[in-house]
KOLTORKE-110891 format. One record per residue: residue in one letter; x, y, z of N, C-alpha, C in turn. Coordinates in steps of 0.2 Angstrom, whole numbers, plus 2048, in hexadecimal, padded with zeros to 3 digits. Example, Ala and Ser with C-alpha at 12.3 -4.5 7.8 and 13.67 -1.06 7.14 Angstrom:
KOLTORKE-110891
A8427E482783E7EA8278427F0827
S8407F58238447FB824840800827
//
This chain:
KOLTORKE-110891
X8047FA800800800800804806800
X80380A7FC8078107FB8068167FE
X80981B80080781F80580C825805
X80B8297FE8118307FE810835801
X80B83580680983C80A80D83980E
X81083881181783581681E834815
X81F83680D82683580B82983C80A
X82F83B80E83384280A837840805
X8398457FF83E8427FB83F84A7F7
X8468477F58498507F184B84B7EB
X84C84C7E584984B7DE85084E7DA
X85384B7D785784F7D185384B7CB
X85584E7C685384C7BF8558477BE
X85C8467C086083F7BD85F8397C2
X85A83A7C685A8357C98528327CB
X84E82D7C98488297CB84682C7D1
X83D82D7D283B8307D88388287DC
X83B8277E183B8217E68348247EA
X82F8207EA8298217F282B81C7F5
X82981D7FC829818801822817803
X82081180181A80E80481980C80A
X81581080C81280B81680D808817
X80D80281A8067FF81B803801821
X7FD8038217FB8058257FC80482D
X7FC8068327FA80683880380283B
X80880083880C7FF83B81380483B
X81180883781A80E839819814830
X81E81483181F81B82E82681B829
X82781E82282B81D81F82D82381D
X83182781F83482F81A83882D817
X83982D80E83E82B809841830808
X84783080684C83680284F8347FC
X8508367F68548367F285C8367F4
X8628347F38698387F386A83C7EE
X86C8427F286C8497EE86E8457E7
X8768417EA8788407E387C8397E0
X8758367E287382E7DF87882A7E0
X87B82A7E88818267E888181F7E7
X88381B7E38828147E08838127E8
X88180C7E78808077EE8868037ED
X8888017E888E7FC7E88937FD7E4
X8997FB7E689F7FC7E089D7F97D9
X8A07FC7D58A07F77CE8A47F07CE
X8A07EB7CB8A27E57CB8AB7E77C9
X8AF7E27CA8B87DF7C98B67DB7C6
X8BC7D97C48BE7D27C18C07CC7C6
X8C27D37CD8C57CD7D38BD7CC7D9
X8B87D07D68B17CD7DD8AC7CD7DA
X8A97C97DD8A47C67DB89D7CA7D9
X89A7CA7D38967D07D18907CE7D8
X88E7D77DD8867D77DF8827D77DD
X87D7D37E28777D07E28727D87DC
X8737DC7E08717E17DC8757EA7DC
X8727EE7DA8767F67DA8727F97DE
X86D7F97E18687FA7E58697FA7ED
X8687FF7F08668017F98638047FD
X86380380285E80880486180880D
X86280E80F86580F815862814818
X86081682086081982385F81982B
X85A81C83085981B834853819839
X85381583E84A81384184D819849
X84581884784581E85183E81A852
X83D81D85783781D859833822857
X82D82385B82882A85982A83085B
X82E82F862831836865838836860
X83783485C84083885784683285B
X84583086084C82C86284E82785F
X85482585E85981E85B85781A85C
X85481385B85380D85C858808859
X85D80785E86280085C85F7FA85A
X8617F685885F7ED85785A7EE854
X8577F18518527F084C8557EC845
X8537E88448547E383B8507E6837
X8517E58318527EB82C8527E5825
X84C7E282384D7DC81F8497DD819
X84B7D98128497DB80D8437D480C
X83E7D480783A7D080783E7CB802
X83E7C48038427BE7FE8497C07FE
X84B7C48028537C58008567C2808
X85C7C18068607BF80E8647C6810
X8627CB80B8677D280F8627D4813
X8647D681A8647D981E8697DF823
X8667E18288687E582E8687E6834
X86B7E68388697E883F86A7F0840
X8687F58448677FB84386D7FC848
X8737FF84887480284D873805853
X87780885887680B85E87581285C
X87581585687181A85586C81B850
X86A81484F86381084A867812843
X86B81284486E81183986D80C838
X86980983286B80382D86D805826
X86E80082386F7FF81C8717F881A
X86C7F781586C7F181186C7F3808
X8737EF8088767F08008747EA7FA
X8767EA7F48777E57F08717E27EF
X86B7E87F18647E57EE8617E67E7
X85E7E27E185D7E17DE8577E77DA
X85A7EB7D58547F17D584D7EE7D2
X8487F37D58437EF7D283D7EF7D9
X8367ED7D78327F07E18357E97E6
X8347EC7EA8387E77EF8347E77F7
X8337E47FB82C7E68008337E6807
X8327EA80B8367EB8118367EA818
X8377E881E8337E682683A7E982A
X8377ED82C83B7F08348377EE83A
X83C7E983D83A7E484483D7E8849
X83B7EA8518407E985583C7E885C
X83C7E48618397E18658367E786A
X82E7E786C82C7EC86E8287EF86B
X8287EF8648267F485E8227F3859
X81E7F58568197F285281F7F284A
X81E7EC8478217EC8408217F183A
X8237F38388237F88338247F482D
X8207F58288227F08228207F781A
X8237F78148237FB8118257F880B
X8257FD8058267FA7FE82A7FF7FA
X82F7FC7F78328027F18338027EC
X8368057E88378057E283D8057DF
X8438027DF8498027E084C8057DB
X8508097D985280A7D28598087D4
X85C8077CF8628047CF8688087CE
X86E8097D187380C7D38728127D9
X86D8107DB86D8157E08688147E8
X86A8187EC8698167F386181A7F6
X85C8167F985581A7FA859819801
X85882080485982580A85282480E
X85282081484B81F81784B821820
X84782382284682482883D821829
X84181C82E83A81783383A819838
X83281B83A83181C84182B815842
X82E81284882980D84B82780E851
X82080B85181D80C85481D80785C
X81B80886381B805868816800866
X8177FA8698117F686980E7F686E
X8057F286E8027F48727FE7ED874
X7FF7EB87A7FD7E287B7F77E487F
X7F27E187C7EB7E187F7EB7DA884
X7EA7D98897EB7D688E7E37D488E
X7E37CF88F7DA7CC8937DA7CE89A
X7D37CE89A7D17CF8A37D37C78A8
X7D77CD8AC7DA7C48B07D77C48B5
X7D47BE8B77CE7BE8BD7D27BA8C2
X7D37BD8C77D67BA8CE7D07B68D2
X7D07AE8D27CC7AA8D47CC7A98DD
X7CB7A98E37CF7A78E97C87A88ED
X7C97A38F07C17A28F77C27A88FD
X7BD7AC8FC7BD7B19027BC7AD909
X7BF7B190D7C07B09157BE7B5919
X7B97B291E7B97B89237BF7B7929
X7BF7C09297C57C092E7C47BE935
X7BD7C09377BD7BE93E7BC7B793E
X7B97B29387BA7AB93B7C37A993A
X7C57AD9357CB7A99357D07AC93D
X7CD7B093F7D27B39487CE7AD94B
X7C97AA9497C57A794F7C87A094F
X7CC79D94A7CF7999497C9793946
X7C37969427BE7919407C278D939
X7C57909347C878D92D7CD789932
X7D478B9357D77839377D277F93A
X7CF7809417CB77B9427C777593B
X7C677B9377C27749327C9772930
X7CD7729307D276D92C7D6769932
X7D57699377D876693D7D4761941
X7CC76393E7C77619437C475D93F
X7C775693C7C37539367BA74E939
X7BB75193E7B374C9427AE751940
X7B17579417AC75D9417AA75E93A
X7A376393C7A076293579F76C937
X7A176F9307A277692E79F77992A
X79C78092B79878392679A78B926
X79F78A9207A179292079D79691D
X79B79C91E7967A291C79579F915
X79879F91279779D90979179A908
X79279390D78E78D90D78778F912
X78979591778079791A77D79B914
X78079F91177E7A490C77A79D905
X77D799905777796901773793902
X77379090976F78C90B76878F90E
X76979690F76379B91175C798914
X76179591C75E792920759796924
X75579292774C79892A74F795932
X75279093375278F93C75978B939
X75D78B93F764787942763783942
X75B77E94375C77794675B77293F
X75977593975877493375F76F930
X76477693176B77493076E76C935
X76D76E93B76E76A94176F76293E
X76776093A76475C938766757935
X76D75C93177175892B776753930
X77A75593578175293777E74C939
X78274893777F74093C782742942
X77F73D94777E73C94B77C740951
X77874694E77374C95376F749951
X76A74B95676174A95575E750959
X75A75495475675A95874F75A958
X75075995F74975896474775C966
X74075E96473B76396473676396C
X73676797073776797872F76F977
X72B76D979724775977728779972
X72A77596C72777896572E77C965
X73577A96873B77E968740778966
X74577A96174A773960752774966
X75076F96775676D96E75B767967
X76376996876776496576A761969
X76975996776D75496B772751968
X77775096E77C74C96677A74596C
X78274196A78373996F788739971
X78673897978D73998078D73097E
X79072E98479472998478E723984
X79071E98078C71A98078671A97A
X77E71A97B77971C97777472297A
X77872397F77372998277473197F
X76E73597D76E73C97A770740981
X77674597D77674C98377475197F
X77475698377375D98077976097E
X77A76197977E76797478176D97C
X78776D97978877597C78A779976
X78577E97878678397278B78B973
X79078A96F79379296F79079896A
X78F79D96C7907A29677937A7968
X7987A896179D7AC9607A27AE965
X7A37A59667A97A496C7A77A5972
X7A17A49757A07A397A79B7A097D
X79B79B98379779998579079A985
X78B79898178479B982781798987
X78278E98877F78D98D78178598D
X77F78199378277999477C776996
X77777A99377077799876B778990
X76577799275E77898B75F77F989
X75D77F98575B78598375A78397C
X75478997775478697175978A96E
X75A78896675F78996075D79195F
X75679195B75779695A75579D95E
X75579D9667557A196975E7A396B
X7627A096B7687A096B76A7A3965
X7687A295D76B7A69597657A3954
X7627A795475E7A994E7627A8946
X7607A394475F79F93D7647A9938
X7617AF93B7627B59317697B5934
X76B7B593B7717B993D7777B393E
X7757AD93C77B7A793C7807A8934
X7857AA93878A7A993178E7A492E
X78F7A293579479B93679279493A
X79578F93A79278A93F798784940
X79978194579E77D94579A77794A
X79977294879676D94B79B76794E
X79A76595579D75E95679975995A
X79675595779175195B79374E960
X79A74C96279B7499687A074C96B
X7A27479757A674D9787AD74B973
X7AE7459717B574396F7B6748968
X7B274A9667B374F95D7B675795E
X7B17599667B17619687BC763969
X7BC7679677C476A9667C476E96D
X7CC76D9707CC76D9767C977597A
X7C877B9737C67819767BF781979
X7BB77D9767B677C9787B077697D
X7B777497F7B776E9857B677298B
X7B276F9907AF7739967B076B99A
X7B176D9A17B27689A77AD7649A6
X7AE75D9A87A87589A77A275999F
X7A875A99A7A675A9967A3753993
X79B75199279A74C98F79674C988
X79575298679275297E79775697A
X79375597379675996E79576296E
X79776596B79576D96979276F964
X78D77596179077895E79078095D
X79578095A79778895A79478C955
X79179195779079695479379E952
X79379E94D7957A594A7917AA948
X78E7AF94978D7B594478E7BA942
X7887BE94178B7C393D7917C7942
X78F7C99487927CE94A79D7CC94C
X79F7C69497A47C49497A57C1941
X7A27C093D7A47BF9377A37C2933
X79D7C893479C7CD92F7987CC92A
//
């Protein structure tokens, strides 16, 4: 694709007017004539070997703000000549074959610049490449990881479930779906409780030693609520349970929650006002 609203060039008579083509949207190409058509290559000897062609093209890469860009490659289409740019972005590649010829300036960072000429023969097209920064569109990265509340993790509720393989655990996540109406609902699931209904209030039993039922000692948010009857959900009302940690026997209950002459299981309650 040709593009001479982008080329500078100064013109003698005796010399063919060279455009620089740029494909769009990767860089920029200023061409110049030399004032005065300096051939590209000596005249063949008798003692070396005739070049590939009379044809070159030399100048310099920058960036957009005008600065050098070293290691940029400087490569001819189907040819093996090439370039590396200097520490003050010079190249020059000689011995090219006149005639159109398609061109790529690579240098890591940077969008490619690719272009077309028209080479006349014995003489050198004078080019100046600006390239462009490249620009790497990223996907949205989604960070996946289980939220934690903090106050159960001070309360030591998450180690307890991984140390406490008897006990049966229900993190907020799991209350938040289960969108329980009474505690004793939940209670229901753990083997080995049974919730006994006393004037229409549920009382939890687990199993003391042997086949006899005891009553549950129940904490809430770490504290003793009671070692004696009382119902479920007068101790914590079913909206405000966030958390729960169940042990049906004394031999399950973890030593924090062991009281003198302990013979049943526990279980612990959390809510909102410690979990949030």
């Amino acid at each position: 694709m040709r593009d001479p609203g982008c080329v500078r060039r100064l013109m003698r008579a005796a010399v063919p007017t060279v455009v620089a083509g740029v494909l769009a949207g990767v860089g920029t190409v200023a061409e110049a004539q030399s004032r005065d058509s300096t051939p590209a290559a000596a005249p063949p000897s008798d003692s070396a070997a005739a070049p590939v062609g009379t044809a070159a093209i030399d100048g310099t890469v920058t960036d957009a703000a005008g600065r050098a860009l070293a290691g940029a490659v400087v490569t001819a289409d189907g040819l093996a000549a090439s370039d590396l740019t200097t520490s003050r972005g010079v190249f020059a590649v000689r011995g090219l074959p006149a005639g159109p010829r398609r061109f790529l300036v690579r240098r890591v960072g940077f969008q490619p610049a690719a272009f077309e000429l028209d080479l006349p023969e014995q003489a050198t097209v004078h080019l100046q490449v600006t390239l462009r920064p490249s620009v790497v569109m990223l996907g949205a990265i989604v960070v996946e990881g289980e939220s934690r509340s903090l106050g159960l993790f001070r309360s030591g509720f998450y180690e307890r479930a991984v140390r406490q393989p008897q006990g049966y655990f229900y993190p907020p996540e799991e209350m938040e779906r289960r969108q329980l109406s009474t505690l004793a609902t939940l209670l229901t699931e753990v083997p080995g409780l049974l919730i006994e209904r006393r004037n229409g209030e549920a009382i939890a039993l687990g199993r003391a030693i042997g086949t006899a039922r005891c009553e549950l000692n129940l904490w809430v948010d770490g504290a003793l609520a009671r070692a004696a009857t009382a119902p479920l959900d007068q101790l914590a009302p079913a909206h405000l349970v966030r958390a729960v940690e169940v042990y049906p026997s004394a031999s399950t209950v973890p030593e924090k929650y062991v009281r003198q002459n302990n013979r049943c299981g526990a279980v612990v309650i959390w809510t909102r006002g410690v979990v949030g």
